[in-house]
C-alpha positions in Angstrom: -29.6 26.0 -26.3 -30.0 23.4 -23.1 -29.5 24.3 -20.0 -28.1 22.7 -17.0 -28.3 24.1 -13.5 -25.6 21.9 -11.2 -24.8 22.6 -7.6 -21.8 21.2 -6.1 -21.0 22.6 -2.1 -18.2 21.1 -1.3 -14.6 19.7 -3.0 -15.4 16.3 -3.7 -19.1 17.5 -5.1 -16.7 19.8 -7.7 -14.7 16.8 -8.6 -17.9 14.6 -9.4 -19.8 17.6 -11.3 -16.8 18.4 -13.4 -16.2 14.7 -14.8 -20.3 15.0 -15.3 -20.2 18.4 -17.2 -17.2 16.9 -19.4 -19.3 13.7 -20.3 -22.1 15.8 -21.0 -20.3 18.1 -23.4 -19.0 15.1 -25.4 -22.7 13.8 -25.5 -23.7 17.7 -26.5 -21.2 20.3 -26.9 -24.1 23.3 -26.9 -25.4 22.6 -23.1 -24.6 25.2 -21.3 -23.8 24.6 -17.6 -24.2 27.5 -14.5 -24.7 26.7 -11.1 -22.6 26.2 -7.6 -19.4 24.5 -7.8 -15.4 25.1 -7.8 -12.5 25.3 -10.2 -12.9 22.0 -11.6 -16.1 22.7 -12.9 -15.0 26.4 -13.7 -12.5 24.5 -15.8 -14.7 22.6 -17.7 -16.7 26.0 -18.4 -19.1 26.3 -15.7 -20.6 29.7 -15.1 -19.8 29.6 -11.3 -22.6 31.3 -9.7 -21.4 30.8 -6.4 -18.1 29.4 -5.5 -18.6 25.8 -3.3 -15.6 27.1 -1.1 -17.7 29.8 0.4 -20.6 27.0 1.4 -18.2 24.2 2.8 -19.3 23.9 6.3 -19.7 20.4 8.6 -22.0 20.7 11.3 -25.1 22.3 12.6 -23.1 24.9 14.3 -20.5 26.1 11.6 -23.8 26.3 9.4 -25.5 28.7 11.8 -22.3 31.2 11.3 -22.2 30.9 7.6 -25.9 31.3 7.6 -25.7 34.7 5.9 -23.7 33.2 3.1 -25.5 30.1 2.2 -28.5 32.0 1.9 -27.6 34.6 -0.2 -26.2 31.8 -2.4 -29.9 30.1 -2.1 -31.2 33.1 -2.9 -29.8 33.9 -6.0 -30.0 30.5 -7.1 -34.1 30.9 -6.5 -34.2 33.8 -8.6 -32.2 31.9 -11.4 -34.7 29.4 -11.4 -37.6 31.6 -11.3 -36.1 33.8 -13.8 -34.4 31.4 -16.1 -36.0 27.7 -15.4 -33.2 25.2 -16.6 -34.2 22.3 -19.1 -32.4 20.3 -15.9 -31.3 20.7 -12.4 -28.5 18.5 -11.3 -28.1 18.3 -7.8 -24.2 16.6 -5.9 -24.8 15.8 -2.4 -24.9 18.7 -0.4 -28.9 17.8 1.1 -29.7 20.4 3.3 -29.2 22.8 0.7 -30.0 21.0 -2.6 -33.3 19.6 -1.1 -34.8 22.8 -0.3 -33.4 24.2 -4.0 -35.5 20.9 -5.0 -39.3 21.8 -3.8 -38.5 25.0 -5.8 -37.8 23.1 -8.9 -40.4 20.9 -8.4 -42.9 23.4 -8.6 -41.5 24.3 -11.8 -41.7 21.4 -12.8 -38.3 21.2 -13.8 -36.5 18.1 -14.0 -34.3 17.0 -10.9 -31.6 14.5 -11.3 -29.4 13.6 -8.1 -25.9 12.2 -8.3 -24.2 11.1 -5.2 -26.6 10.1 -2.1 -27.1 11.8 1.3 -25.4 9.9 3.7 -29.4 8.3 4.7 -28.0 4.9 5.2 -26.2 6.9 8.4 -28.8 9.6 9.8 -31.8 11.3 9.1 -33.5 8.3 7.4 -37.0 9.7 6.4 -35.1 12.2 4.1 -35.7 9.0 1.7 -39.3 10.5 1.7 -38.6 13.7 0.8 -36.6 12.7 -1.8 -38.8 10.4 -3.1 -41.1 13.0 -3.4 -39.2 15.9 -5.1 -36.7 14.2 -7.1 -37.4 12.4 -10.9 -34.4 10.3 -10.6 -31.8 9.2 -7.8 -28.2 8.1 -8.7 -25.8 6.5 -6.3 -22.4 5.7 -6.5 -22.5 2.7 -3.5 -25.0 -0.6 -3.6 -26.0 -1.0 -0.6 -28.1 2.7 -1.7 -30.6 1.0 -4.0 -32.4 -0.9 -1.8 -33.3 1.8 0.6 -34.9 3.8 -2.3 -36.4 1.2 -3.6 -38.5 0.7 -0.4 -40.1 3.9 -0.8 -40.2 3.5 -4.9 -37.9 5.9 -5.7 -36.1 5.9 -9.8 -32.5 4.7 -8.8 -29.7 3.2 -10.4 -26.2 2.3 -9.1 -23.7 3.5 -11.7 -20.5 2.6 -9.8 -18.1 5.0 -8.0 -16.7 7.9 -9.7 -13.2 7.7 -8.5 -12.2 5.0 -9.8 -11.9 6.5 -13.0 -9.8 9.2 -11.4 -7.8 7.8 -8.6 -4.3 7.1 -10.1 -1.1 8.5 -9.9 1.0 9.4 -13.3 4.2 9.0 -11.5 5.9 5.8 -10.0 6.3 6.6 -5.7 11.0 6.8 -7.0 9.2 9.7 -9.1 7.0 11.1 -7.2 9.3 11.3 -4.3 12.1 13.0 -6.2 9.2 15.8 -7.3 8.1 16.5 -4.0 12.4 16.4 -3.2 11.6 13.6 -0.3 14.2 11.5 0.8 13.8 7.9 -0.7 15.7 6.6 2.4 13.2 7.7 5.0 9.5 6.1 5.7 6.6 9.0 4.1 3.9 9.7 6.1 0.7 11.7 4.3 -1.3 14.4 6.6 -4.5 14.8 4.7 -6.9 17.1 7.2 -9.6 17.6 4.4 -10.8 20.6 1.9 -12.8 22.4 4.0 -11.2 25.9 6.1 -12.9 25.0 9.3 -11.8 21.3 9.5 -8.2 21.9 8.4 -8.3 24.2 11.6 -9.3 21.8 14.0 -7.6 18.3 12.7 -4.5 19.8 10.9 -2.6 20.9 14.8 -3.3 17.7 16.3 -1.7 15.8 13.0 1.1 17.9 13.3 1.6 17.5 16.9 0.9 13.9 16.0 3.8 14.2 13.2 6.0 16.0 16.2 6.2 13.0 18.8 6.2 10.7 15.5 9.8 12.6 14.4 10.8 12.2 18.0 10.6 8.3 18.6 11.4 7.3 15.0 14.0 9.5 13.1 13.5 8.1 9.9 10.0 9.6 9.4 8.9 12.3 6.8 5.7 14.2 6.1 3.4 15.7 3.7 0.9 17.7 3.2 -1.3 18.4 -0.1 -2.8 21.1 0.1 -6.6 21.1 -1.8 -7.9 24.4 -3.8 -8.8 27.1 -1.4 -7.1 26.7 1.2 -4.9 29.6 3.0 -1.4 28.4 2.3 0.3 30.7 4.9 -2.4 30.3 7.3 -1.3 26.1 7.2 2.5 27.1 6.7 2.0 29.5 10.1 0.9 26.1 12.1 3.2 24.3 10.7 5.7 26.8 11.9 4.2 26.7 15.4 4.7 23.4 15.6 8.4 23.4 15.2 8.3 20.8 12.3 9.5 20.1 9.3 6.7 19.1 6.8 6.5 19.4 2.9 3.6 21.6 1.7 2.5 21.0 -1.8 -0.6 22.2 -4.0 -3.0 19.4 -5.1 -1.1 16.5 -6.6 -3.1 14.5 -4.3 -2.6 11.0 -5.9 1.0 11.4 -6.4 1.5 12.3 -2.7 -0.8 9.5 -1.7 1.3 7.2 -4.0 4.6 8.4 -2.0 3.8 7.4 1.2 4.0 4.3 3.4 0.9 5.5 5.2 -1.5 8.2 5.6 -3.4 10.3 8.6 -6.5 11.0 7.1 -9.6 12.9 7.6 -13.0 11.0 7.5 -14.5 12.4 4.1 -13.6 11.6 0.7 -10.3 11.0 1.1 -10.6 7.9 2.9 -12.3 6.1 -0.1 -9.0 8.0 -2.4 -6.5 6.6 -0.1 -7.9 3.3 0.2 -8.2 2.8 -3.9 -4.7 3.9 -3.7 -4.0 0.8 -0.9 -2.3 3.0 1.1 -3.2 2.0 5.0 -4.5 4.9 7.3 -5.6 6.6 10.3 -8.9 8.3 10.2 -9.5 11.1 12.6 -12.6 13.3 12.8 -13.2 16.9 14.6 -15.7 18.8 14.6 -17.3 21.3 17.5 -18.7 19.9 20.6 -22.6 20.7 20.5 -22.3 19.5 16.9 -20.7 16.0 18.0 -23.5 16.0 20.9 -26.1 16.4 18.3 -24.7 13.3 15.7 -24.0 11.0 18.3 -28.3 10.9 19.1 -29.0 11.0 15.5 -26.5 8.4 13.3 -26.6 4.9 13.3 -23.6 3.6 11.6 -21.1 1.8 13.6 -18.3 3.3 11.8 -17.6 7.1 10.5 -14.8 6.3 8.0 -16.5 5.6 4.4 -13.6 2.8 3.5 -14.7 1.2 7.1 -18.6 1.9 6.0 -17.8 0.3 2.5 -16.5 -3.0 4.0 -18.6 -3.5 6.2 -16.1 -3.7 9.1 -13.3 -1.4 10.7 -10.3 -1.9 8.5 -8.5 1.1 9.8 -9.0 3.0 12.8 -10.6 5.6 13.7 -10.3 8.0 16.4 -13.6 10.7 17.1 -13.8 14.0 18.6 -11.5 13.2 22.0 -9.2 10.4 20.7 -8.7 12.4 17.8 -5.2 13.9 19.7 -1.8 14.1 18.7 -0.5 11.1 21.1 -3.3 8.2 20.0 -2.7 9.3 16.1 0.7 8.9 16.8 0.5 5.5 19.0 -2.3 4.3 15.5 0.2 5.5 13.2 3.2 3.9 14.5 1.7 0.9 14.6 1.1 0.5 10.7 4.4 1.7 10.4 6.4 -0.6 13.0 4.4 -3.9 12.3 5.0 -5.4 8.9 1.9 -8.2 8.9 -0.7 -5.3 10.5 0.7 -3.3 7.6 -0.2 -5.8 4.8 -3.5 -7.1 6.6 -4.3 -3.7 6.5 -3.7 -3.6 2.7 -4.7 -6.5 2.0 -8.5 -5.4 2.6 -8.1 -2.5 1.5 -7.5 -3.9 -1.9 -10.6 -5.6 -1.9 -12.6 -2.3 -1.9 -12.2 -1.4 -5.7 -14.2 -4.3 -6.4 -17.6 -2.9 -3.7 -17.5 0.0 -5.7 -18.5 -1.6 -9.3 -17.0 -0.9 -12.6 -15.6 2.7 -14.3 -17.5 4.5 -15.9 -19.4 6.0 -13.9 -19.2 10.1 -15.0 -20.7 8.7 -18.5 -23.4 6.4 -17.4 -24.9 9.9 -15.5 -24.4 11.7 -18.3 -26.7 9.6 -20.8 -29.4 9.5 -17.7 -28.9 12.9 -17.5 -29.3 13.6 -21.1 -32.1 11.6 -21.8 -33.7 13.6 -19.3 -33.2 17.2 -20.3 -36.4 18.5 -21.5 -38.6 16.3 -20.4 
């Protein structure tokens, strides 16, 4: 029997890694897959070493108190490997982590194959020399990647995003609107304050605050909020409650609540990129501790922090960092979109133009033959 280590740390790595371990089980129904990920991949019969939940942390700080955790998870995963070697190692973002996991593969000579880049276009550029030298093959899901592991000779290929094969909504927005029990009549707004615990806690109360004065100076508003997997739902009910708001709180169904809105408040991650597929225009807001923020604004060098911004090359929505990031400038960014008709379809206009930057679907097979071809080798 094969078999596939894959580590996921975080939501959108467990998305990814799921489609991946599907496609790989239609190439070969006998791998068998263990590793770090979440209920996605659990679903499509990972044996979850280590839940990603419990290692989805932003910063330098928030790493240092989950230290304890993430190395017990590095731990065990070491031993697997000692123990056990896989016939493949497949490693989803994550870098700090999955690098170091890396030089212990390598010197078991274990095949590494990495989907999904570190963000080295942004920060921490000679990481393409590390990589270069521990990993057998580099995939990446934007093309403006290639080139800068091509510099330094890396084996890459662009295989196109993943979510476009996923990013769609079942249900027309009169459908979805009457399953989440919205009222058609009144303009939708989508609060989306990421996966992770520790971010929902800093960007959720401004949005909400945001969502208050927003209810105050336009009374035909409405809001929602998906909630992603592991997340407390009383703990986000309780600041909702605080806040003195009304605000729909449903699990997953992220597309369909994208789908139902006019517009969306969005946290820089992932779900920019969803939102923008879905052409839904949006605010992106970003929060994360002070010494942290200190600490990134010496060491990145991108313009922009929003991916859909980074992906077209120019600031199609706005964004508002650390200080800006409060209740009364999402508010002011929001209304906007929602009061001015030809900022509204400018605004969608380009965002509609970012399906095509991302290349073709397909994307969860094309890894899964490079993958498969390399088992064993």
């Amino acid at each position: 029997m094969k078999r596939v280590l894959i580590v996921a740390g975080e939501a959108s790595g467990d998305l990814h890694g799921s489609r991946l371990v599907n496609a790989l089980l239609k190439i070969d129904p006998a791998i068998h897959f263990s590793g770090i990920g979440g209920e996605k991949m659990r679903e499509e019969g990972v044996e979850i070493i280590f839940p990603a939940s419990e290692l989805a942390v932003v910063g330098i700080f928030e790493v240092l108190l989950h230290f304890r955790i993430i190395f017990a998870a590095f731990q065990r995963l070491r031993r697997l490997i000692g123990e056990e070697p896989p016939d493949l190692l497949i490693l989803i973002d994550y870098p700090d982590f999955n690098l170091r996991l890396a030089r212990i593969a390598k010197k078991k000579e274990i095949p590494i194959l990495y989907y999904i880049s570190p963000q080295v276009w942004a920060w921490r550029k000679k990481r393409v020399k590390m990589i270069a030298r521990l990993v057998n093959r580099m995939v990446v899901v934007f093309p403006f990647e290639v080139p800068i592991y091509q510099r330094e000779n890396v084996d890459v290929e662009f295989v196109g995003h993943p979510l476009l094969d996923v990013v769609q909504s079942n249900l027309s927005q009169e459908e979805a609107s009457k399953k989440f029990e919205l009222d058609s009549a009144k303009v939708t707004i989508g609060l989306l304050p990421g996966s992770r615990k520790g971010e929902v806690r800093r960007i959720l109360p401004p949005m909400l605050e945001a969502a208050k004065i927003l209810g105050e100076e336009m009374n035909n508003v409405q809001f929602i909020v998906p909630l992603a997997a592991g997340l407390p739902e009383e703990e986000v009910r309780a600041m909702v409650a605080k806040k003195g708001i009304t605000v729909r709180i449903v699990h997953g169904d992220i597309y369909e609540v994208i789908n139902t809105c006019f517009c969306v408040i969005v946290a820089s991650g992932t779900a920019t990129l969803e939102t923008a597929l879905m052409a839904k225009p949006m605010v992106i807001v970003y929060k994360i501790s002070f010494l942290t923020y200190l600490i990134g604004r010496m060491m990145i060098e991108v313009k922009n922090i929003g991916m859909v911004n980074i992906v077209a090359g120019k600031e199609i929505c706005p964004e508002l960092i650390q200080g800006e990031a409060n209740p009364r400038r999402i508010a002011q960014e929001t209304k906007k979109i929602v009061q001015n008709p030809a900022l509204y379809q400018r605004m969608q206009g380009e965002l509609k133009g970012i399906r095509e930057k991302l290349g073709q679907p397909g994307a969860s097979f094309r890894v899964a033959q490079i993958a498969y071809n390399m088992i064993g080798q």
